[in-house]
SEKE-42779 format. One line per 3 residues: number of its first residue (from 1); their letters; for each residue y, z, x of C-alpha. Coordinates in Angstrom, 3 decimals. Layout:
N
NUM> A> Y Z X  ...
***
This chain:
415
1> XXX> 33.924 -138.178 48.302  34.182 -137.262 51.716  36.443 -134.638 50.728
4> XXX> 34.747 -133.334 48.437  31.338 -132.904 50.654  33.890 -131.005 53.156
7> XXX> 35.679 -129.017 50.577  31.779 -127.876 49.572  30.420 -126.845 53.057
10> XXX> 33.816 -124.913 53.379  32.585 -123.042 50.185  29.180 -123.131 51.263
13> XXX> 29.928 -121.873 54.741  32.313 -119.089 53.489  30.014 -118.004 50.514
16> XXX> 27.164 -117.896 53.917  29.902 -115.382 55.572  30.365 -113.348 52.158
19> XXX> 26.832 -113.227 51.701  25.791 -111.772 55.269  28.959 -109.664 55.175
22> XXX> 27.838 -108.267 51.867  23.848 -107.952 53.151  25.669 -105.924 55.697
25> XXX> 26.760 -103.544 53.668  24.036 -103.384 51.234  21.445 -102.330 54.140
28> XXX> 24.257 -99.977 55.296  24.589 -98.388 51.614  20.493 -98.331 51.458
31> XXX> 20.586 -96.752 54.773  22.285 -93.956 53.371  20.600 -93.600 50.022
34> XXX> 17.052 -93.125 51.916  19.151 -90.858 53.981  20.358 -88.358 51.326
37> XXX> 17.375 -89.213 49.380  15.323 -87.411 52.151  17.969 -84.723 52.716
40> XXX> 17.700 -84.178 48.414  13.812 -83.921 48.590  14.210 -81.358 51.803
43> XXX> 16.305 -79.528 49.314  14.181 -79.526 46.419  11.142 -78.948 48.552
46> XXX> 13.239 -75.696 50.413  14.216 -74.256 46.474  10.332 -74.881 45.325
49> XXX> 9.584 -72.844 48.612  12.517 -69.870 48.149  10.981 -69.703 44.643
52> XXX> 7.449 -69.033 45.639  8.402 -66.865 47.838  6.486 -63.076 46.239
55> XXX> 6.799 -65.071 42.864  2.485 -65.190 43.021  3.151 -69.601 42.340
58> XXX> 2.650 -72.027 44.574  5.200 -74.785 43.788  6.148 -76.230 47.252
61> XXX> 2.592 -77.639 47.568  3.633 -80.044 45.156  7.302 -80.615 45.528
64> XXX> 6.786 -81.475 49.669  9.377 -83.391 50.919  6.627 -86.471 51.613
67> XXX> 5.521 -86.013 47.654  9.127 -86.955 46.932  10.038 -89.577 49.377
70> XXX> 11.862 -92.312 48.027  8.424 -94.814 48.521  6.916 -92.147 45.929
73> XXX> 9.470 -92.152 42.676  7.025 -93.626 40.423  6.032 -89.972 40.688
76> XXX> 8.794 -88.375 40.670  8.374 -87.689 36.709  5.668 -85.750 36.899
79> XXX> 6.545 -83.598 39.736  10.240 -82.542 38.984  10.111 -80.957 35.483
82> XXX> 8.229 -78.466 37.363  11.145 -77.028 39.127  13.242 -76.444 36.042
85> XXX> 10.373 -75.160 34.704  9.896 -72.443 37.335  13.660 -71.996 37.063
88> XXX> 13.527 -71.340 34.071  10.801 -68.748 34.572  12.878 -66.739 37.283
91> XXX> 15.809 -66.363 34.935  13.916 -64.438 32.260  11.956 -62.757 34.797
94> XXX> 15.840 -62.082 36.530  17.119 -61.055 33.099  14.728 -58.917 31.998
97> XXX> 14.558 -56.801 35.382  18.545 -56.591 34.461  17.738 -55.122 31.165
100> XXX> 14.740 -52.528 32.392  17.514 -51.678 35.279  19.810 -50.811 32.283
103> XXX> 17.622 -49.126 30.813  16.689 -47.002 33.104  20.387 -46.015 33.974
106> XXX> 20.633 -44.959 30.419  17.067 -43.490 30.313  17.786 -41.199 33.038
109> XXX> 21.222 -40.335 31.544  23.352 -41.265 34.875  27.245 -40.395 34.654
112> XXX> 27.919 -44.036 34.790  25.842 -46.628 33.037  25.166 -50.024 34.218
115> XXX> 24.985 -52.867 31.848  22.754 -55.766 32.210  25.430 -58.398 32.691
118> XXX> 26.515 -56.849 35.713  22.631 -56.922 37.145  21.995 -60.613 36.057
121> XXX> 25.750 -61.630 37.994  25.052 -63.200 41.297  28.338 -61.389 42.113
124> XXX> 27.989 -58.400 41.022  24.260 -57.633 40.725  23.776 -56.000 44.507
127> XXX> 26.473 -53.052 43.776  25.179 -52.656 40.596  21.423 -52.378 41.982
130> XXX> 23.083 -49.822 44.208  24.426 -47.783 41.568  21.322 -48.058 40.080
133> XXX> 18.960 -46.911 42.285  21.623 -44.457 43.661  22.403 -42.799 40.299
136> XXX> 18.584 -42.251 39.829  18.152 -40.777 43.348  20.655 -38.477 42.007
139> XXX> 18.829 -37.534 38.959  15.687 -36.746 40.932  17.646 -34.528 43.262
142> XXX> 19.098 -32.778 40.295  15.584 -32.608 38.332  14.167 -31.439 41.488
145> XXX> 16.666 -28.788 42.028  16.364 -27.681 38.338  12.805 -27.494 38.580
148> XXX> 13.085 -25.472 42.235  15.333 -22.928 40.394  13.354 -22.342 37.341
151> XXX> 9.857 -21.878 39.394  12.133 -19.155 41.586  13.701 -17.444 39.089
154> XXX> 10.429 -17.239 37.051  8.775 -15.469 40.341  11.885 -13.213 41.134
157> XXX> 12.497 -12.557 37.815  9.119 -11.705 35.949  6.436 -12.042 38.606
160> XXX> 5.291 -15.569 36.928  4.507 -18.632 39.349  4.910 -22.457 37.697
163> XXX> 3.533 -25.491 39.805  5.506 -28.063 40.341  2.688 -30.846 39.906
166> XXX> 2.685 -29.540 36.762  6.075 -29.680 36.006  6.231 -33.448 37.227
169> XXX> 3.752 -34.453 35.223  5.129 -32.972 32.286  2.561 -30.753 31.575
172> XXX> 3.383 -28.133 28.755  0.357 -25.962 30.077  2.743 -25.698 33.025
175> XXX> 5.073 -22.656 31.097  2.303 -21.286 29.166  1.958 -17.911 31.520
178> XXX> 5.850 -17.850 31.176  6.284 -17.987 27.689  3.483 -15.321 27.391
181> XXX> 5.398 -13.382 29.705  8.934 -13.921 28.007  7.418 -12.762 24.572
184> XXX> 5.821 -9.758 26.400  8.989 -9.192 27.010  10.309 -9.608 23.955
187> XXX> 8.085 -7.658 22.578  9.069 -4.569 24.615  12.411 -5.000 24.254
190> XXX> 12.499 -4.979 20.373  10.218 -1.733 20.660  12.243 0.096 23.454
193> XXX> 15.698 -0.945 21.244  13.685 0.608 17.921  13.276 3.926 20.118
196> XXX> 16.042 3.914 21.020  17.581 3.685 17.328  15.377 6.250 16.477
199> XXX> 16.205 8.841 19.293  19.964 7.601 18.364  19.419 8.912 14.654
202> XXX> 17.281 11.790 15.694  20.287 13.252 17.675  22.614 11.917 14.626
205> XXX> 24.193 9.092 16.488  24.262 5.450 15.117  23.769 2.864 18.336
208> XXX> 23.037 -0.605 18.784  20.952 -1.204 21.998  21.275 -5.084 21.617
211> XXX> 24.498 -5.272 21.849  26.269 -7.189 24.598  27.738 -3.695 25.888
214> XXX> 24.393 -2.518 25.804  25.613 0.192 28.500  28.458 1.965 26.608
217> XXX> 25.369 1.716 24.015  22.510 3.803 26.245  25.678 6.373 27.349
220> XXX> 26.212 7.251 23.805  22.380 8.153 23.543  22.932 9.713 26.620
223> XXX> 25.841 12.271 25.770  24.366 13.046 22.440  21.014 13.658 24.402
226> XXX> 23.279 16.195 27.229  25.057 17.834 24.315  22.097 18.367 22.518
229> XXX> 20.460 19.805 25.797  23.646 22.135 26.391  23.680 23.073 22.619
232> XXX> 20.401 23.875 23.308  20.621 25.850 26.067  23.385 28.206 24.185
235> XXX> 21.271 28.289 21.557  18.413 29.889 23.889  21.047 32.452 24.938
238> XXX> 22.219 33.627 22.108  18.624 33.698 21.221  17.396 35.889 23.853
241> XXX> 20.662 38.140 23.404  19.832 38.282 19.709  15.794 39.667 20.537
244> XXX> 17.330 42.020 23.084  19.482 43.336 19.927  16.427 42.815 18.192
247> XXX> 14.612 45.366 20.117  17.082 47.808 20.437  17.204 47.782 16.632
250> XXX> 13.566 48.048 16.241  13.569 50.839 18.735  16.514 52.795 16.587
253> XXX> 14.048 51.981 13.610  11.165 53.392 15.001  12.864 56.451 16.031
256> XXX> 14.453 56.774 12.202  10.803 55.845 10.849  9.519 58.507 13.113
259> XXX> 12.085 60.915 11.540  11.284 59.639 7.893  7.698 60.702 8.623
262> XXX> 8.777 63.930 10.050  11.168 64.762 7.005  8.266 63.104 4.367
265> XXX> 6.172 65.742 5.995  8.219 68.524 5.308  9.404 67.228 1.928
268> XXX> 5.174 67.296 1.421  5.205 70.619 2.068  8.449 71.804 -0.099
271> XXX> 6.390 69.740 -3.021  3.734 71.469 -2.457  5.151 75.196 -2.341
274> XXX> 7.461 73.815 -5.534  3.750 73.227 -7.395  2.634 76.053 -6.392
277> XXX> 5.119 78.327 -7.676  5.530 76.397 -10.719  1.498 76.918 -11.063
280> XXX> 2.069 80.621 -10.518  5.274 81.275 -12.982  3.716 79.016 -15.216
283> XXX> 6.558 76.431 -15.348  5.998 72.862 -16.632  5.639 70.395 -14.393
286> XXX> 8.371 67.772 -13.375  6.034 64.691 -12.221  6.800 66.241 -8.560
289> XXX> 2.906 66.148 -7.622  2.181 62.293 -7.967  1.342 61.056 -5.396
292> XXX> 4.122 58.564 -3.625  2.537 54.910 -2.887  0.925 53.608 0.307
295> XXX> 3.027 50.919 1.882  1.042 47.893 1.231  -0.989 49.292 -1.382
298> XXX> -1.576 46.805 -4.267  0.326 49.064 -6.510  3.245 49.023 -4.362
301> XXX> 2.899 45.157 -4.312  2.737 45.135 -7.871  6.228 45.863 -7.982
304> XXX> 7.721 43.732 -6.003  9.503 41.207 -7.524  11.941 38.397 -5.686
307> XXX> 13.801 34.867 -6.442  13.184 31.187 -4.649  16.215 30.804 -2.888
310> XXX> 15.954 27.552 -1.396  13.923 24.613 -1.841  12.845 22.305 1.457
313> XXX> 10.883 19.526 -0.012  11.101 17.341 2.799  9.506 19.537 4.784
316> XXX> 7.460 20.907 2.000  8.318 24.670 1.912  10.435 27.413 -0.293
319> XXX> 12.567 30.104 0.857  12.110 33.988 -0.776  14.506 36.840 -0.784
322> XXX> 12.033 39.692 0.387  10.970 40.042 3.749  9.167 43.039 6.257
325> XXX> 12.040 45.092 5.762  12.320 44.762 1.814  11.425 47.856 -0.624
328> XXX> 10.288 48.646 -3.274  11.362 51.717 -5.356  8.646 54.738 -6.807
331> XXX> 10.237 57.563 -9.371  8.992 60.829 -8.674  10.303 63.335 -10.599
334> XXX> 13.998 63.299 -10.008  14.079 61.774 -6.277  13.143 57.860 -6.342
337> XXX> 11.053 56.379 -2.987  11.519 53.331 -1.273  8.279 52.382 -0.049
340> XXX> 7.309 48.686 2.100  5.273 46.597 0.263  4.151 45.110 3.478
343> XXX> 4.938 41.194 3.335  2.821 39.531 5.348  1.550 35.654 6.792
346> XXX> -1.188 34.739 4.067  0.238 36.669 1.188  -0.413 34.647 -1.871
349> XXX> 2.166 34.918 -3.861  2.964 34.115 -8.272  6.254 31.672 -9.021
352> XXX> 7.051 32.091 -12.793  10.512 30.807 -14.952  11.924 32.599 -17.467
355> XXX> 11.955 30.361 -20.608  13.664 32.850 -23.070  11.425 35.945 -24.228
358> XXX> 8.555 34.705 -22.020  7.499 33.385 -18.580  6.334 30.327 -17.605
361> XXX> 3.724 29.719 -14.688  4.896 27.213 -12.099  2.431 27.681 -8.656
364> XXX> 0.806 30.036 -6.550  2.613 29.383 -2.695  1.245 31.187 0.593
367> XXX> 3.587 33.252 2.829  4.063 31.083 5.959  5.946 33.237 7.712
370> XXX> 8.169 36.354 7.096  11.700 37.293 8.278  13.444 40.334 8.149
373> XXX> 14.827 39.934 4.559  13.632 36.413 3.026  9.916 34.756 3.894
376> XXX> 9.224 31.091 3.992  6.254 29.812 2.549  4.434 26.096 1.618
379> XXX> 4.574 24.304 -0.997  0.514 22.686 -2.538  1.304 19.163 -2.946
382> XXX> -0.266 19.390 -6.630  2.643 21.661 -7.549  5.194 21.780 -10.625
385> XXX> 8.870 21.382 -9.468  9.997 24.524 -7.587  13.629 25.666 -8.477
388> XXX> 15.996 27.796 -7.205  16.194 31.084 -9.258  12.435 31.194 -10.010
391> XXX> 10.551 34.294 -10.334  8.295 35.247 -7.487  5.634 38.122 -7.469
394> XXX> 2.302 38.731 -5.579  -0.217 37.718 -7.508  -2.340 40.773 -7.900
397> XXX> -5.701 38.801 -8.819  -6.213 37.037 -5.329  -5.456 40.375 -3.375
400> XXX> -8.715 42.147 -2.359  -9.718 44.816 -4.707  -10.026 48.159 -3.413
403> XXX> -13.091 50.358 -3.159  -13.863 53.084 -6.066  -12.440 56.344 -5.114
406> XXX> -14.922 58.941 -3.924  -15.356 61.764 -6.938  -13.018 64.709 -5.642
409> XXX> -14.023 68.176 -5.221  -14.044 70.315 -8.218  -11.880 72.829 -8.084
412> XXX> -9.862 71.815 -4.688  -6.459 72.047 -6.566  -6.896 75.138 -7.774
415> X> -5.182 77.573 -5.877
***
């Protein structure tokens, strides 16, 4: 038995040994559990506090390091879910700046677009923020420097100034004086190009002033213009060479007229000797004293008879083949006259067509003017069709009638 009692305290004394060893330890261990306990709710309270930081929450007042000492973790259930909570906040707050970031890249149409993932990657996101922002600088600069040359080329160009507040703030009112401007501008150009067509076609040239040569286009207009003005100028010389022949012919004929007259007057007075001594022999008389016809007299226009020659509708006028120089021819006796039947501006004048045994009336026309040997004159817009080949005479009913001759003295023939 006595044994046994020492065998017992051996146990008893050992299990004593085991048991303060293992106390020991077990304040040792709880030592440092209170220890990193502490150091975890420093943590936890330093996160709550990075989080708050410009987040507009205020999540460290709750998570303190004393509010989750290890005396407090009945509490602990009510005051950690808020962390993950606010985590879970600052991710889709994170995120979504990572997809407006994206966005923007794309929005602003950089040369190198930046996708979210790289903006939400703790790894990756600074350089990609730089790109970001940097690519956008960039598109500023260039917007700016768009915007700087269209306001100076706008005020060099056509005298128009654009504000750049406006243009900034998008304003459309911004370009309204330039777009007036540009289609005043327009507007001119499509009526200087028409002109120009028309001077083109005037001087029979075919140009196009729109064309992207447009200055091979304005020298065409431009040497049909100087050989029109050269052609021209010959034109006046030979001209003023032809009135110079022109007046030395109508010198010569006013000599020869004077002549005529001279030799009428003495063929007058052989007519008159030749009725005389037929008168005193008692010869029959050969038609020798009528009387030869006045130049312009309405008999001597009743002769006159000419053609249409031409036909000018465009310009509304005929041409005649009788001018100041055409005759007209008298029979007296055996000699035949050629008397002037005096065409002149104002004349009005018959056009008939032959239409087999008779005439037909087409129009009375108006001498215009009168050449040497054909006379132009206009055409009433209520006419018939003028032809070629159509009668023409002066029609005797609009010329002015002449005055009853005085009664002649009796008796002042006989001889």
């Amino acid at each position: 038995m006595k044994i046994v009692n020492i065998i017992l305290s051996i146990l008893i004394l050992l299990l004593s040994a085991a048991a303060a060893t293992f106390s020991y330890f077990l304040f040792e261990k709880r030592s440092q559990f209170v220890t990193g306990w502490g150091k975890m709710a420093n943590a936890i309270s330093q996160s709550a506090a990075e989080l708050d930081k410009n987040s507009g929450t205020e999540l460290a007042k709750k998570l303190t390091a004393s509010a989750m000492a290890h005396e407090n973790f009945a509490k602990l259930d009510s005051l950690l879910p808020e962390l993950p909570k606010r985590s879970k906040e600052i991710i889709v707050q994170r995120d979504a700046l990572a997809d407006a970031l994206s966005r923007v890249s794309s929005a602003a149409r950089m040369e190198k677009q930046i996708g979210a993932e790289k903006l939400r990657n703790i790894n990756s996101y600074g350089a990609a923020r730089n790109e970001v922002v940097s690519g956008v600088r960039d598109v500023v600069s260039r917007r700016d420097r768009t915007y700087g040359n269209l306001t100076s080329t706008a005020k060099n160009t056509v005298g128009v100034s654009i504000r750049n507040d406006q243009l900034l703030k998008g304003d459309p009112a911004a370009f309204d004086e330039f777009k007036a401007k540009l289609r005043e501008i327009y507007a001119q150009k499509s009526f200087y190009e028409q002109r120009l067509k028309e001077i083109s076609r005037s001087f029979g040239g075919s140009v196009n002033p729109n064309a992207k040569n447009y200055r091979a286009e304005i020298d065409k207009i431009r040497a049909s213009i100087l050989a029109y003005q050269r052609a021209t100028a010959q034109t006046k010389r030979d001209l003023d060479s032809a009135k110079r022949e022109i007046r030395n012919k109508t010198n010569q004929i006013a000599a020869l007229n004077r002549n005529i007259q001279n030799l009428k007057g003495q063929v007058a007075d052989r007519e008159a000797q030749i009725v005389s001594f037929q008168r005193a022999f008692g010869l029959p008389s050969t038609g020798a004293d009528a009387q030869p016809w006045k130049p312009g007299a309405p008999e001597t226009r009743a002769k006159l008879e000419g053609k249409v020659i031409a036909v000018n509708l465009k310009y509304g006028y005929i041409a005649i083949n009788f001018g100041k120089y055409s005759v007209v021819r008298q029979n007296i006796g055996n000699r035949v006259l050629e008397i002037n039947p005096v065409i002149e501006p104002g004349l009005t004048m018959m056009i008939t067509r032959k239409n087999g045994a008779k005439s037909d009336f087409i129009t009375k026309v108006v001498i215009a003017k009168v050449g040497e040997t054909s006379s132009i004159a206009t055409i009433p817009v209520d006419a018939k069709p003028i032809q070629v080949g159509d009668i023409v005479t002066v029609a005797m009913e609009d010329l002015p009638q002449p005055e009853a001759p005085k009664a002649a003295a009796k008796g002042a023939a006989k001889r």
